[in-house]
Structure formats: C-alpha cells, structure tokens
N, CA, C and O atoms as CSV, one atom per row, in Angstrom:
chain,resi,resn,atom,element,x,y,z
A,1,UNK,N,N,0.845,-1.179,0.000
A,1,UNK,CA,C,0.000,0.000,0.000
A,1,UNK,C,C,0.890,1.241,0.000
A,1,UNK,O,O,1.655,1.499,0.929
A,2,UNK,N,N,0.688,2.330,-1.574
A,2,UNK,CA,C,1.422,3.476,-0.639
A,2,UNK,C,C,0.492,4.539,-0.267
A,2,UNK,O,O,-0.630,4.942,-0.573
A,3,UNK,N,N,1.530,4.840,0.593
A,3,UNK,CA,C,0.613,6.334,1.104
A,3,UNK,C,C,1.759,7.444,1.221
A,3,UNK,O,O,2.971,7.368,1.423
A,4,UNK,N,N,0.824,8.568,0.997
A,4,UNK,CA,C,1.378,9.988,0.769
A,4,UNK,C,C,1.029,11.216,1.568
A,4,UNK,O,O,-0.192,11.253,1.722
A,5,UNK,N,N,1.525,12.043,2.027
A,5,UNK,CA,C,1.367,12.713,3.519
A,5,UNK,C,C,1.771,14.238,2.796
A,5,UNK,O,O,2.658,14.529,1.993
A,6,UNK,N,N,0.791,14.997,3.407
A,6,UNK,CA,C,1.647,16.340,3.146
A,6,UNK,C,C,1.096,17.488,4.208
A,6,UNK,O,O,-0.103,17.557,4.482
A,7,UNK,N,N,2.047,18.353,4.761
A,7,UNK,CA,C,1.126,19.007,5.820
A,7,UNK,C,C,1.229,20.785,5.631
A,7,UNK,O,O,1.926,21.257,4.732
A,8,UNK,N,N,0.747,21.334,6.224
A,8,UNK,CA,C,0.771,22.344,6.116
A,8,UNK,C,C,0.303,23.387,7.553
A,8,UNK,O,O,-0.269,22.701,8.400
A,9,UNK,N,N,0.394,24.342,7.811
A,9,UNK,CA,C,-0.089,25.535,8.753
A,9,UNK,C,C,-1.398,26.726,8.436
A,9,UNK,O,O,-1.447,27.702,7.688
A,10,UNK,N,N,-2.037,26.330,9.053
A,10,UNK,CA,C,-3.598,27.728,7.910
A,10,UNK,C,C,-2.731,29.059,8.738
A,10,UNK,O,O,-2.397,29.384,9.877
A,11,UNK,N,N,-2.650,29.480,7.525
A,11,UNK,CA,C,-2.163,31.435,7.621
A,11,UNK,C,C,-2.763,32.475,6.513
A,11,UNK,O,O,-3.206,32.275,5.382
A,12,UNK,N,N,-2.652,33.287,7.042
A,12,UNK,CA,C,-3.484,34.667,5.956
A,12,UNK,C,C,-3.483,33.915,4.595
A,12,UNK,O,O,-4.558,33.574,4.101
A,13,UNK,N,N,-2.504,33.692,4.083
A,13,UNK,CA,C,-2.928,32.780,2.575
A,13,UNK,C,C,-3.545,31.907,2.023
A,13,UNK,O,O,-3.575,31.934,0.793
A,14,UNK,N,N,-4.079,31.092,2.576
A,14,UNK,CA,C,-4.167,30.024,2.715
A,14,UNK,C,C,-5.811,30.105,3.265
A,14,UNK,O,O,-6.471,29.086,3.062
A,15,UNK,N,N,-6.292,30.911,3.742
A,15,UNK,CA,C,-7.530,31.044,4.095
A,15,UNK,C,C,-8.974,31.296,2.937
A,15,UNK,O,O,-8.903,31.535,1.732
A,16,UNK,N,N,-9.996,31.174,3.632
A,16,UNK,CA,C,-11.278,31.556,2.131
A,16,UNK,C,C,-11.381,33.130,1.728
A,16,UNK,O,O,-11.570,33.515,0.574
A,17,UNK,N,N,-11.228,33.980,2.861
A,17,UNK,CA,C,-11.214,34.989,2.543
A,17,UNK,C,C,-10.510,35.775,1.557
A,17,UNK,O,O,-10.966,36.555,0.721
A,18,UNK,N,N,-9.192,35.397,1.824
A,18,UNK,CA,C,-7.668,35.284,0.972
A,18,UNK,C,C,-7.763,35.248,-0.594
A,18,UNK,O,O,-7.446,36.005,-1.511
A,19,UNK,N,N,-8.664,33.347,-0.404
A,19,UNK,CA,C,-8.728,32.219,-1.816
A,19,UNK,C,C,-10.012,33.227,-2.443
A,19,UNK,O,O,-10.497,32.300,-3.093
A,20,UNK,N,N,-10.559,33.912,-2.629
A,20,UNK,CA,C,-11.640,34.503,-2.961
A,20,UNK,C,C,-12.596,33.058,-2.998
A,20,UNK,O,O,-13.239,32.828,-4.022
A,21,UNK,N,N,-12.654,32.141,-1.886
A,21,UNK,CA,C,-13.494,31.173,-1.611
A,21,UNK,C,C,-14.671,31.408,-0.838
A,21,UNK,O,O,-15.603,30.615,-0.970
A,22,UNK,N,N,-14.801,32.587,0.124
A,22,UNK,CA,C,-15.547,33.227,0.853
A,22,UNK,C,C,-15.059,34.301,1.411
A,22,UNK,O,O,-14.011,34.827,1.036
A,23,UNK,N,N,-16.039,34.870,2.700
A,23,UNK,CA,C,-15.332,35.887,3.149
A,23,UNK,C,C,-14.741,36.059,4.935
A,23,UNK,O,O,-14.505,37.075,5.590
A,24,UNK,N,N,-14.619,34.026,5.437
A,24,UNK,CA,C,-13.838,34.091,6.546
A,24,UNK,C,C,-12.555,33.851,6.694
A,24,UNK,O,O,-11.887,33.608,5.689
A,25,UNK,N,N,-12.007,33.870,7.865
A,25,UNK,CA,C,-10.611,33.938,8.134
A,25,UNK,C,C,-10.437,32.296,8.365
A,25,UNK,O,O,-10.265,31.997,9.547
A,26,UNK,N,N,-10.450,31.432,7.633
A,26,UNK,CA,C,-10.781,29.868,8.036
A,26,UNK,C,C,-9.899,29.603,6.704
A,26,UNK,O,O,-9.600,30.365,5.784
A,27,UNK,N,N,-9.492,27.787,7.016
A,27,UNK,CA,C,-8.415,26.991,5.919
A,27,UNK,C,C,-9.277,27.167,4.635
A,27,UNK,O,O,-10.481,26.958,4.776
A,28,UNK,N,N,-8.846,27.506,3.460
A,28,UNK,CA,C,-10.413,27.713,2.252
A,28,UNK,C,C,-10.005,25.852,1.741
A,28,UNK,O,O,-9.146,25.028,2.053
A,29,UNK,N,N,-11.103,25.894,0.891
A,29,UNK,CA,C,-11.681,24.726,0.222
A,29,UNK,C,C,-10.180,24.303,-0.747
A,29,UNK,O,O,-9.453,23.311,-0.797
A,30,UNK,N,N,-10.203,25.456,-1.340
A,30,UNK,CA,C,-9.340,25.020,-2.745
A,30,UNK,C,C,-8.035,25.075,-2.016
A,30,UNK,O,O,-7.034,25.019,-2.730
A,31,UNK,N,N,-7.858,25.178,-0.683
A,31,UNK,CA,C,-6.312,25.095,0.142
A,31,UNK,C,C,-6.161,23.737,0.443
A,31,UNK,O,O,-5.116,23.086,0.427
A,32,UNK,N,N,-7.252,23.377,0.707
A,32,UNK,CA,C,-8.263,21.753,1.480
A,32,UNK,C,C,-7.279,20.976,-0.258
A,32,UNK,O,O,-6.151,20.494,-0.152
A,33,UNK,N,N,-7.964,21.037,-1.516
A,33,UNK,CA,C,-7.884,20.418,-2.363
A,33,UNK,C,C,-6.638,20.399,-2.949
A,33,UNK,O,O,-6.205,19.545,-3.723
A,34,UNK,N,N,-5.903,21.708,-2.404
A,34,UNK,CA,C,-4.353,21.333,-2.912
A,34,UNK,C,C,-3.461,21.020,-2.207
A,34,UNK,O,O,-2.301,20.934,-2.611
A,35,UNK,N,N,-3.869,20.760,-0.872
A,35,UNK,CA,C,-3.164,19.922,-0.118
A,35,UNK,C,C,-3.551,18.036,-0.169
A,35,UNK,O,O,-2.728,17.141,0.024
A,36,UNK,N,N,-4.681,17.905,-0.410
A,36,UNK,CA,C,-4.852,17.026,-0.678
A,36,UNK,C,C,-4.262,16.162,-2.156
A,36,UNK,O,O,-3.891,14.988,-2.169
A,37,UNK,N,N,-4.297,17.021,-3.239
A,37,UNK,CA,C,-3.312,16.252,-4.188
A,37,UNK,C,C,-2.048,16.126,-3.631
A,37,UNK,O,O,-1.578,14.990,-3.570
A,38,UNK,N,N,-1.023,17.614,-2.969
A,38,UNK,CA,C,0.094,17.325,-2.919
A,38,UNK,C,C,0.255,15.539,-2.167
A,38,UNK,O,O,1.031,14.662,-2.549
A,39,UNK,N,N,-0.680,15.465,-1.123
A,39,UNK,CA,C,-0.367,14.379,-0.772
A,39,UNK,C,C,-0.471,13.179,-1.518
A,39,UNK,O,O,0.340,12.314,-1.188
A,40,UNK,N,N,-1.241,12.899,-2.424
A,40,UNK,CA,C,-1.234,12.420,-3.428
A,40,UNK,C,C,-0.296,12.199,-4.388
A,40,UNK,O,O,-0.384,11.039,-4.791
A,41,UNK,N,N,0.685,12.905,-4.999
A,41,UNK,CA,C,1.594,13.086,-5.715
A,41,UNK,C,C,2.768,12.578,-4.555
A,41,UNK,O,O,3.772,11.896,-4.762
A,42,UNK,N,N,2.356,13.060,-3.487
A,42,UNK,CA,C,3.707,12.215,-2.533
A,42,UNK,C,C,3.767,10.742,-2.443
A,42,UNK,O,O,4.792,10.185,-2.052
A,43,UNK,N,N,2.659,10.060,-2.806
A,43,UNK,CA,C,2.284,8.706,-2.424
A,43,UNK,C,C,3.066,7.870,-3.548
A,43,UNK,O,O,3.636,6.803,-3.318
A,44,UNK,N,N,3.005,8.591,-4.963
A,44,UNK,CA,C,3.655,7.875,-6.032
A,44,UNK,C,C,4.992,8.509,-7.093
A,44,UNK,O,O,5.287,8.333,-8.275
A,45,UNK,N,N,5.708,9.496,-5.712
A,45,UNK,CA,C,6.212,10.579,-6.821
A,45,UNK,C,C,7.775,9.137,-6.686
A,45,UNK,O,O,8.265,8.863,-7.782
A,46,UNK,N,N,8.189,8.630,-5.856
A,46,UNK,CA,C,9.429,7.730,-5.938
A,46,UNK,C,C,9.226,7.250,-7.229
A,46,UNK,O,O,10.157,7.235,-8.034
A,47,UNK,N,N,7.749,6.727,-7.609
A,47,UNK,CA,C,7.687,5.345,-8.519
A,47,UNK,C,C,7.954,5.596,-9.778
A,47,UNK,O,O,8.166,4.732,-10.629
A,48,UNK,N,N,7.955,7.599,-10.072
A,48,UNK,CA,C,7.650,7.659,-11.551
A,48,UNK,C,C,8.971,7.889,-12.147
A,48,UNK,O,O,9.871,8.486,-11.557
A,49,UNK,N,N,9.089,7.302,-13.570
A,49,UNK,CA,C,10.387,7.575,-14.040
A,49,UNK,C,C,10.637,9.003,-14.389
A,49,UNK,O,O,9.950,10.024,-14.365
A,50,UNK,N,N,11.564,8.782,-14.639
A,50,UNK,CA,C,12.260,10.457,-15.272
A,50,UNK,C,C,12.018,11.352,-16.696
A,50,UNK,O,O,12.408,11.322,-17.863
A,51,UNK,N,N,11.180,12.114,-15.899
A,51,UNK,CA,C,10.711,12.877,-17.311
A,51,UNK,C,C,9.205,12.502,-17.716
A,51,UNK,O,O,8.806,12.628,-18.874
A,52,UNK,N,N,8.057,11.830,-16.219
A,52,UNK,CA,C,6.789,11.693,-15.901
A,52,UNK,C,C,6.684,12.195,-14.452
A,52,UNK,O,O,7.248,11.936,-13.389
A,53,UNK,N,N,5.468,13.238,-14.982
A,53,UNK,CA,C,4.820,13.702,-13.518
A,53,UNK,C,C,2.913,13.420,-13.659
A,53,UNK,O,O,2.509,13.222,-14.805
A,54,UNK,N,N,2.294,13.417,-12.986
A,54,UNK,CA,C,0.754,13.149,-13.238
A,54,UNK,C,C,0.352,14.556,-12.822
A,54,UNK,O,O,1.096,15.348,-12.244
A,55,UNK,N,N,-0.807,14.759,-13.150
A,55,UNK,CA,C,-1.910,15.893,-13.704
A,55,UNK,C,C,-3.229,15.207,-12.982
A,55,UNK,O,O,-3.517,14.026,-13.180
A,56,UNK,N,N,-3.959,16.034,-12.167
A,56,UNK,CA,C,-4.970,15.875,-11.636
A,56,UNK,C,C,-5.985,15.899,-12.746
A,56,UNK,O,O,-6.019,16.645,-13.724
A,57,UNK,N,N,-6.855,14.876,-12.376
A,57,UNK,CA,C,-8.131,14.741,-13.574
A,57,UNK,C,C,-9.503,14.603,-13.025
A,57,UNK,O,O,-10.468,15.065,-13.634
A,58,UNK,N,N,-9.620,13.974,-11.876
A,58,UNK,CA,C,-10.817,14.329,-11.300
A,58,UNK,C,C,-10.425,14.037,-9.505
A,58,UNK,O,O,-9.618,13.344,-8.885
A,59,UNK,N,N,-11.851,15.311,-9.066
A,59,UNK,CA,C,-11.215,14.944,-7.587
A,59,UNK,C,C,-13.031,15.373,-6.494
A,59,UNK,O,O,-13.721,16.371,-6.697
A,60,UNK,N,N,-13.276,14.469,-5.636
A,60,UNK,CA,C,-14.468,14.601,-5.273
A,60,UNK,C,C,-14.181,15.439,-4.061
A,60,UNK,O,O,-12.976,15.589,-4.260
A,61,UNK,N,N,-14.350,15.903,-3.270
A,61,UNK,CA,C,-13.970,16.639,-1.983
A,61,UNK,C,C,-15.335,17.083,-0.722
A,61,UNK,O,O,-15.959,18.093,-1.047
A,62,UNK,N,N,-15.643,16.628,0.182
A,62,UNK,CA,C,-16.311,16.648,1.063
A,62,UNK,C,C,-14.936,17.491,2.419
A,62,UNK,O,O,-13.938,17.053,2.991
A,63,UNK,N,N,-15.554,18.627,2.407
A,63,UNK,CA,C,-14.974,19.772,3.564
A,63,UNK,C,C,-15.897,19.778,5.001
A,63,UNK,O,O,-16.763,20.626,5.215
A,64,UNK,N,N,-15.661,19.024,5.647
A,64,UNK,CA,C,-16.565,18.452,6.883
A,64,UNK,C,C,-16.197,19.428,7.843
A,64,UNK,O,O,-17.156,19.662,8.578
A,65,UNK,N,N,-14.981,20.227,8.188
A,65,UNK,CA,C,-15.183,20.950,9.463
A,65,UNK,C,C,-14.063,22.242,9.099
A,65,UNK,O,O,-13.017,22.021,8.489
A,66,UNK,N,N,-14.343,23.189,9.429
A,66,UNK,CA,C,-13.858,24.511,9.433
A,66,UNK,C,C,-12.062,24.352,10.184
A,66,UNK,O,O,-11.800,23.421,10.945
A,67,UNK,N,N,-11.081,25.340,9.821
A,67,UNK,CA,C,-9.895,24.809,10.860
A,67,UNK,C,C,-9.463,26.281,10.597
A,67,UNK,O,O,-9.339,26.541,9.401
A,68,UNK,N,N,-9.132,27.603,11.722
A,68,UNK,CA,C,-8.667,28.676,12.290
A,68,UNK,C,C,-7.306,29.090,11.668
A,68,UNK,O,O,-6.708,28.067,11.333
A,69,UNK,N,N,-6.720,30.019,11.438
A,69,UNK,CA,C,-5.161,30.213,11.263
A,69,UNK,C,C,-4.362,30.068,12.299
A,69,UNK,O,O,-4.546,30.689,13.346
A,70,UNK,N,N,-3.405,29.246,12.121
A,70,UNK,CA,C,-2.572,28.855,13.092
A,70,UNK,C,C,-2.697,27.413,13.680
A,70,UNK,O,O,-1.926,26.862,14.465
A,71,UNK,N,N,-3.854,26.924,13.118
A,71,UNK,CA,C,-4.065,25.814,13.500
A,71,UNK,C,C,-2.871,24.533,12.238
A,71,UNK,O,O,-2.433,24.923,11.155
A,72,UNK,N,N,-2.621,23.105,12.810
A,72,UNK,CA,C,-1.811,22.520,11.805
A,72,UNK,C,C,-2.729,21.525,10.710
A,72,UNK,O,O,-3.398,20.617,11.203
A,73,UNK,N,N,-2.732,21.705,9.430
A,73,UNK,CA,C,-3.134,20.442,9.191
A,73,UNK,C,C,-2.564,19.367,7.886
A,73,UNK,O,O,-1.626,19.540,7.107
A,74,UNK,N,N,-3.465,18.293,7.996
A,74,UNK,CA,C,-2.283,17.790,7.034
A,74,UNK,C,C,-3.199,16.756,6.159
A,74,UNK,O,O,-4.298,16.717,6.711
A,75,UNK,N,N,-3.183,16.046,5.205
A,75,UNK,CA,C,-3.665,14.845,4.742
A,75,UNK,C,C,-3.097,13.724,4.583
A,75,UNK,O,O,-1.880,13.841,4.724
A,76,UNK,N,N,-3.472,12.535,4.319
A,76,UNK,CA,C,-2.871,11.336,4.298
A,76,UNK,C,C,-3.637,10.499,3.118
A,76,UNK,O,O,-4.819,10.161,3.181
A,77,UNK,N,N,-2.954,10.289,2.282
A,77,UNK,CA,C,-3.663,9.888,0.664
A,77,UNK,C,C,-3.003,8.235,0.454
A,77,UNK,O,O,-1.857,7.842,0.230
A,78,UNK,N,N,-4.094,7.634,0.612
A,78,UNK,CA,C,-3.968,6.251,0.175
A,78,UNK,C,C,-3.691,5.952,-1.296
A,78,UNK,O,O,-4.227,6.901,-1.868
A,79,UNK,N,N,-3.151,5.159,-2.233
A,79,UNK,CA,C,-3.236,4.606,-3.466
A,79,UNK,C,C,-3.920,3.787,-3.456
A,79,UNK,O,O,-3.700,2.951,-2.580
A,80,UNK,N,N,-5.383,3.484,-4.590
A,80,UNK,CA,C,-6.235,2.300,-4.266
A,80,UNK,C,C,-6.245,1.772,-5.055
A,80,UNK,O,O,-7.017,0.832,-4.866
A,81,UNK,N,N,-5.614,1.721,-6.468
A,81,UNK,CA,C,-5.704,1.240,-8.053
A,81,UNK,C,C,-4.463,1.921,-8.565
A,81,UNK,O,O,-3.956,2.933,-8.081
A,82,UNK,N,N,-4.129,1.380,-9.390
A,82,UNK,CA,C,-3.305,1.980,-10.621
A,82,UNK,C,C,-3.989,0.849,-11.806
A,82,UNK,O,O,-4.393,-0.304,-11.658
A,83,UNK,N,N,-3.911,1.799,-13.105
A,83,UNK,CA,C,-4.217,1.027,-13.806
A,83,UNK,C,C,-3.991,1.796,-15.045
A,83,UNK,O,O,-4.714,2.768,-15.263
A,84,UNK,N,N,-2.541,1.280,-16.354
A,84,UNK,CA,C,-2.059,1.665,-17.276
A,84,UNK,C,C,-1.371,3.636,-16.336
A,84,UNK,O,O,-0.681,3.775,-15.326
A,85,UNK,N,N,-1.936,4.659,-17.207
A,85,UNK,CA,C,-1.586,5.953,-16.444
A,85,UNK,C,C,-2.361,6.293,-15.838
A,85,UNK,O,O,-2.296,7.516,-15.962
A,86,UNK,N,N,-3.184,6.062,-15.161
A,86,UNK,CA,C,-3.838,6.285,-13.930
A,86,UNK,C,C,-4.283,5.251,-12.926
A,86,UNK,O,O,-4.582,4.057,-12.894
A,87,UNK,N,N,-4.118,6.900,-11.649
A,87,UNK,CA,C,-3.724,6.911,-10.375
A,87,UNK,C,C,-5.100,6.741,-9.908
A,87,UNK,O,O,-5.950,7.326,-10.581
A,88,UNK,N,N,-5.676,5.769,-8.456
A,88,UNK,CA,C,-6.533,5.818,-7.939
A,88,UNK,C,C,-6.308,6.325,-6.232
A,88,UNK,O,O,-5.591,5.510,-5.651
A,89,UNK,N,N,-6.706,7.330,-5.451
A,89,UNK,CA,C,-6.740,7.431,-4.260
A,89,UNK,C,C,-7.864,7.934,-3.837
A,89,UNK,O,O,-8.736,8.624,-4.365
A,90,UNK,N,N,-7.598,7.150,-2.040
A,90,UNK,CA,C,-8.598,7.992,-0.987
A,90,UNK,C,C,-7.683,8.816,-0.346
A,90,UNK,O,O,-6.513,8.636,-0.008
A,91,UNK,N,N,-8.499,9.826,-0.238
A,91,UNK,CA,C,-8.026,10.979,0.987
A,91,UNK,C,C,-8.676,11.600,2.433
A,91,UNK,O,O,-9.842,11.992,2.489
A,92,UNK,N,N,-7.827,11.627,3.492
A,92,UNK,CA,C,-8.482,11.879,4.487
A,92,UNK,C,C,-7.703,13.462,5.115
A,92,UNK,O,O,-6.594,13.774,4.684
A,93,UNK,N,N,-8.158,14.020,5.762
A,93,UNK,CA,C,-7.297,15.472,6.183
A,93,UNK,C,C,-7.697,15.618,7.701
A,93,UNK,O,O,-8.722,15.113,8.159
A,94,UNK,N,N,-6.717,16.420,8.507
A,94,UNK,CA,C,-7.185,16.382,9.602
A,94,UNK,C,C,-6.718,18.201,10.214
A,94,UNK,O,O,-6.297,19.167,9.577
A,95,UNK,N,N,-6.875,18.114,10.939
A,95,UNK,CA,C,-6.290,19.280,11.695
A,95,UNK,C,C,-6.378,18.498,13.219
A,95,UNK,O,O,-6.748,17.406,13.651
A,96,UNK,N,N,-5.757,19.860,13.786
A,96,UNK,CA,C,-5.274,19.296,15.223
A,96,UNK,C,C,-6.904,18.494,16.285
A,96,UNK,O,O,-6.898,17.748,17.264
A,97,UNK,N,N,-7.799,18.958,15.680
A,97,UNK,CA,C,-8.715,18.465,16.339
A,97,UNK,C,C,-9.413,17.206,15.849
A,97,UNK,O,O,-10.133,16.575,16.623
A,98,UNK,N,N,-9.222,16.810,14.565
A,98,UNK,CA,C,-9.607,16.128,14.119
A,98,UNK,C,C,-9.922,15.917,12.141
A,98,UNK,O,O,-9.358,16.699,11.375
A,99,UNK,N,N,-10.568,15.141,11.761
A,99,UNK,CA,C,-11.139,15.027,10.502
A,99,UNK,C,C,-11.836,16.377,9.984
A,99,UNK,O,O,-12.832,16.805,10.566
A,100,UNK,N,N,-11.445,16.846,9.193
A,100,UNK,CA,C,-11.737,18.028,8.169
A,100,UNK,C,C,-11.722,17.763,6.809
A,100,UNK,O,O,-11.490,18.778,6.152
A,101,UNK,N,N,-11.894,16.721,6.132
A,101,UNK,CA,C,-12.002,16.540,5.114
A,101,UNK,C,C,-11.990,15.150,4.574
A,101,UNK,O,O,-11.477,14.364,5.371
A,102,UNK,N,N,-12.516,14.456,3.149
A,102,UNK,CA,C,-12.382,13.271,2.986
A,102,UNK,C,C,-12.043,13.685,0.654
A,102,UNK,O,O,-12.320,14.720,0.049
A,103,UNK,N,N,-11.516,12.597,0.185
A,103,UNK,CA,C,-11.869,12.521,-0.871
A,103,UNK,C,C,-10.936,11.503,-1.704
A,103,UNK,O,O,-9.751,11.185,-1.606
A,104,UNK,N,N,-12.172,11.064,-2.718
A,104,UNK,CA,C,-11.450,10.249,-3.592
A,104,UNK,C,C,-10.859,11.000,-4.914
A,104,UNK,O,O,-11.754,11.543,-5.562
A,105,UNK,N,N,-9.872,11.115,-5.324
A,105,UNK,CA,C,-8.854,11.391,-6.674
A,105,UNK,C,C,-8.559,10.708,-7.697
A,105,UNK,O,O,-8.878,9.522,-7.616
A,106,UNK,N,N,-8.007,11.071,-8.739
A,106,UNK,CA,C,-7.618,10.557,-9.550
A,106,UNK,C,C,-6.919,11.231,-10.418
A,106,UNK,O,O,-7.370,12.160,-11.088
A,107,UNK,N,N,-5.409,10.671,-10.476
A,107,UNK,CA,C,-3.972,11.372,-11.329
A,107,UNK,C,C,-4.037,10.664,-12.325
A,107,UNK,O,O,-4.738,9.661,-12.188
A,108,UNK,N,N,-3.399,10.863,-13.626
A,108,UNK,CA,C,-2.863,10.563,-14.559
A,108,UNK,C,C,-1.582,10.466,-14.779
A,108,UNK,O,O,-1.401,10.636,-13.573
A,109,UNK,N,N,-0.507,10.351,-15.189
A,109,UNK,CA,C,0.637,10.143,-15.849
A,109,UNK,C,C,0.947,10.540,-16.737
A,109,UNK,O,O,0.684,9.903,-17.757
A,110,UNK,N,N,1.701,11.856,-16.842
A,110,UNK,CA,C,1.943,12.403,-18.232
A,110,UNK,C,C,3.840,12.265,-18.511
A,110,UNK,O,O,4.672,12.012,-17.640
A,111,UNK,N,N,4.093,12.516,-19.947
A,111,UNK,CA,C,5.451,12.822,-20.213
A,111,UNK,C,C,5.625,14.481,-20.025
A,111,UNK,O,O,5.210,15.310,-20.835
A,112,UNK,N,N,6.099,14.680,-19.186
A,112,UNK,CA,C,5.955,16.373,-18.668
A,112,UNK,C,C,6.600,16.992,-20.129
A,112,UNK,O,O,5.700,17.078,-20.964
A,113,UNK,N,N,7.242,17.210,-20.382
A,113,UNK,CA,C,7.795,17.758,-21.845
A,113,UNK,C,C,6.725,17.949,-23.184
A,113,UNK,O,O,6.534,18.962,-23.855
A,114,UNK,N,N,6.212,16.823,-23.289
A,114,UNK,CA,C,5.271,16.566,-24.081
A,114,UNK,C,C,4.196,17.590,-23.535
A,114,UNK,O,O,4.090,18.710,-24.035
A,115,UNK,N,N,3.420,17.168,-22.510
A,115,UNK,CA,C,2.607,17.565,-21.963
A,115,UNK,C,C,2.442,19.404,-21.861
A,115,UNK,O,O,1.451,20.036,-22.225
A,116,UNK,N,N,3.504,19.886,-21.362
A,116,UNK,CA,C,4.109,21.719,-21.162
A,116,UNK,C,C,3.896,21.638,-22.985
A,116,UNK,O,O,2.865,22.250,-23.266
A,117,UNK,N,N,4.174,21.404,-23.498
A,117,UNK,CA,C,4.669,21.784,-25.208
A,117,UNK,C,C,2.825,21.857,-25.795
A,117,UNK,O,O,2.431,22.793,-26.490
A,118,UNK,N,N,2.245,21.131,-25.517
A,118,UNK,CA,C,0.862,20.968,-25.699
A,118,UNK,C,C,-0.128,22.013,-24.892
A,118,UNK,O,O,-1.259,22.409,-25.174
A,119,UNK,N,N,0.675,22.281,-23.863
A,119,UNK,CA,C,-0.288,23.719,-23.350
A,119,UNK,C,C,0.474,25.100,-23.779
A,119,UNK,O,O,-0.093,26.191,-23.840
A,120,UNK,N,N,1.533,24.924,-23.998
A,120,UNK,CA,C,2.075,26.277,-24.747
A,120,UNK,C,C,1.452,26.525,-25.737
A,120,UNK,O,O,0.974,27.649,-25.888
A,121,UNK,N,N,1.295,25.540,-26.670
A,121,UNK,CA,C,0.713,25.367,-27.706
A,121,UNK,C,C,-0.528,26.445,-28.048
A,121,UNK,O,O,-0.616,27.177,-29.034
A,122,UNK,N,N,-1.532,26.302,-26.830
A,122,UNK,CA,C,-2.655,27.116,-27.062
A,122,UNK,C,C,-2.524,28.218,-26.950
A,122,UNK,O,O,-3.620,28.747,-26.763
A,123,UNK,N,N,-1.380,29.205,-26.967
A,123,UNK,CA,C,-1.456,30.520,-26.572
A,123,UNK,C,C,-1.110,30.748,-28.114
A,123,UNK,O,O,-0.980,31.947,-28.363
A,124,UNK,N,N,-0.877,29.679,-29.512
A,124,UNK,CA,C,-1.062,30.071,-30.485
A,124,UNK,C,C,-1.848,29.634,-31.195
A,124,UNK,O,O,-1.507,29.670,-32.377
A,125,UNK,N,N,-3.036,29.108,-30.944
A,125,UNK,CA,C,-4.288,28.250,-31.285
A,125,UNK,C,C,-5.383,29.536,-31.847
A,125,UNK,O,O,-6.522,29.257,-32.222
C-alpha cells in the first residue's frame, strides 16, 4: 500500500477569505484540495520515471469541518488502483482536532515535456 502525507499551517494565505473562496478567516476549500493532491503526488512521486509527472483529472472533496489560522493540518492519501496511467486514491485530512475533510482522486501520468509543449501550444491556437 502506498501512502502519501503532506502538511501544512492555515495562515493569511491560505484562508477563504484570501482564496476569494468566501469571506472568513478559516483553511479555504481550494487550500483543502491542494493539499490534498500534494499528498497524493507524494504517495507515487518515488515510482515515476524520469521525465513523468501526473496531472490531476478528477477529484471529489467533502470539507466536513472549518480549521482557524494557526491551527496545523495535514492529509494522508492512500493509493487504491493503478491502472495503465492512472492513479486511484482515498483521501483523508485532519487538523489538530480532528477530521476536516475526505476525498477520492484521480492522477494521470503524463510525459511532462510533451505535456508543457501541448499547453504552450494554445497561446497560439
């Protein structure tokens, strides 16, 4: 089984008010969701060869409890499938008090080179 961990501190940045996610001083959603991939990407970043990184493709996210600035929090991202270039995980998040979040993900596998050259691309499309 791997698993992937990534943590972080809620501070002025990092908050909804900040994320133009709302207008409190609390961890925002889309802080919630990019901590949750990073952990994700930690779970399988040893495995990938050189010159592949994965690209988030879908991600479900349930934000169960509010968490303060200054408070710590972190996620812990299971791998539940692989199959050809894609990544299957669950995710759980916590802060110091507890569960603040849950979700299932899903990465892909790209040739990063390839991949950057194909989004440059559209700025002459």
């Amino acid at each position: 089984m791997q698993v992937g961990t990534a943590e972080w501190v809620v501070n002025d940045k990092n908050t909804a008010a900040s994320m133009a996610s709302g207008q409190l001083p609390v961890f925002a959603t889309p802080a919630l969701v990019a901590l949750m991939e990073q952990a994700a990407c930690n779970a399988i970043a040893e495995t990938l060869e050189e010159g592949i990184s994965t690209v988030g493709a879908q991600i479900s996210v349930e934000h169960l409890s509010a968490t303060p600035v200054g408070m710590r929090v972190w996620a812990e991202a299971t791998l539940t499938a692989q199959e050809g270039r894609s990544y299957d995980f669950t995710i759980e998040a916590f802060d110091e008090a507890g569960l603040i979040g849950r979700a299932t993900h899903k990465r892909v596998a790209v040739k990063s080179a390839r991949f950057l050259e194909k989004a440059e691309a559209k700025k002459n499309a």
